[in-house]
C-alpha positions in Angstrom: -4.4 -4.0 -11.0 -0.9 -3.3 -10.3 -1.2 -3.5 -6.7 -3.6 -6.3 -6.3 -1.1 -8.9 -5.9 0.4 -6.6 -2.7 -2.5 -5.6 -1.4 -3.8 -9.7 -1.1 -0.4 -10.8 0.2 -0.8 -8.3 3.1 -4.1 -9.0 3.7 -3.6 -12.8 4.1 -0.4 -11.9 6.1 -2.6 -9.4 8.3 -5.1 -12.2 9.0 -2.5 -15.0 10.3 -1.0 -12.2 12.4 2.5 -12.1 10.5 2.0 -8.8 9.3 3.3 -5.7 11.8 1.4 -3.1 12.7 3.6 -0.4 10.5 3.3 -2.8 7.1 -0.7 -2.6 7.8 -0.8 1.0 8.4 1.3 2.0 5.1 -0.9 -0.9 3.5 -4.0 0.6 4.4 -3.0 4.0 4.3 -2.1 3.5 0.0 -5.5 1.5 -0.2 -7.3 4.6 0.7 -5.2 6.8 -1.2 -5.8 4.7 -4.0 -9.4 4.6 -3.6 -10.1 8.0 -2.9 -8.1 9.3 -6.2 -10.6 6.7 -7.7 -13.3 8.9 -6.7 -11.3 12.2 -7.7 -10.5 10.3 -11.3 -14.3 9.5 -12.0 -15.7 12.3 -10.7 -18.3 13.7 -13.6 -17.0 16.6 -15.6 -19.9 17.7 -16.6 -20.8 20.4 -13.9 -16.9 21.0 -13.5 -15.1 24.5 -14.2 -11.5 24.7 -15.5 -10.2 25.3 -11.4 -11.7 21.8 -10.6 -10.5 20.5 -13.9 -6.8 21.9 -12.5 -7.5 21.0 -9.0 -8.2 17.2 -10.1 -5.4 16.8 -12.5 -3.1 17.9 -9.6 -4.2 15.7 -6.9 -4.1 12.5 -9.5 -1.0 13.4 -10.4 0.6 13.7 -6.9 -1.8 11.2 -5.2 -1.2 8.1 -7.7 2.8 8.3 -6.7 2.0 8.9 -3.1 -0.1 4.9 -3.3 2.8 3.3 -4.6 5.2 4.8 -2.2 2.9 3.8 0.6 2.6 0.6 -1.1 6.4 -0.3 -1.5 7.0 1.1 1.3 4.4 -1.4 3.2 5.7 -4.1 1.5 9.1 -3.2 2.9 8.0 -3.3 5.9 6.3 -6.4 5.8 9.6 -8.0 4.4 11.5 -6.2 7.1 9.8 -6.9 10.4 8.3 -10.6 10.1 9.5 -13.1 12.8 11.8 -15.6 11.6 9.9 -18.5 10.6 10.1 -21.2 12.8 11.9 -23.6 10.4 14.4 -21.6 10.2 18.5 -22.7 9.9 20.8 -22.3 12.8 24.5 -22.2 13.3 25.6 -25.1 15.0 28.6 -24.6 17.0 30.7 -27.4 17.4 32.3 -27.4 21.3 
């Protein structure tokens, strides 16, 4: 939930062609960090020893920092190298 609001801003910025090709990588890349640790999270612990119990708590616990690093650091990016708009104010030099 915490990254929703990120995630749609890049998207629409992505599909109008604002968005640089960095900000959608890091973008994408914390999407499917997120993701995949969602799979890790819910994984059933039924048929799970204490190693995988150790092994899951370890990569949740690294990965969920590692998505919002890639997410700041995508929305950063997407601050950082957009185009000027074209409305933009310019310095008018007087002759």
């Amino acid at each position: 939930m915490l990254l929703l609001v990120p995630y749609a801003v890049l998207l629409r910025q992505h599909l109008r062609g604002q968005a640089s090709r960095r900000a959608t990588g890091l973008g994408l890349a914390s999407y499917l960090v997120a993701e995949l640790l969602m799979v890790v999270y819910l994984m059933p612990a039924i048929s799970m020893g204490a190693t995988e119990r150790d092994v899951r708590f370890w990569v949740t616990m690294l990965g969920w920092p590692l998505c919002l690093l890639l997410a700041y650091a995508a929305a950063y990016s997407m601050a950082v190298d957009t185009t000027p708009s074209p409305v933009a104010v310019r310095a008018v030099v007087a002759e």
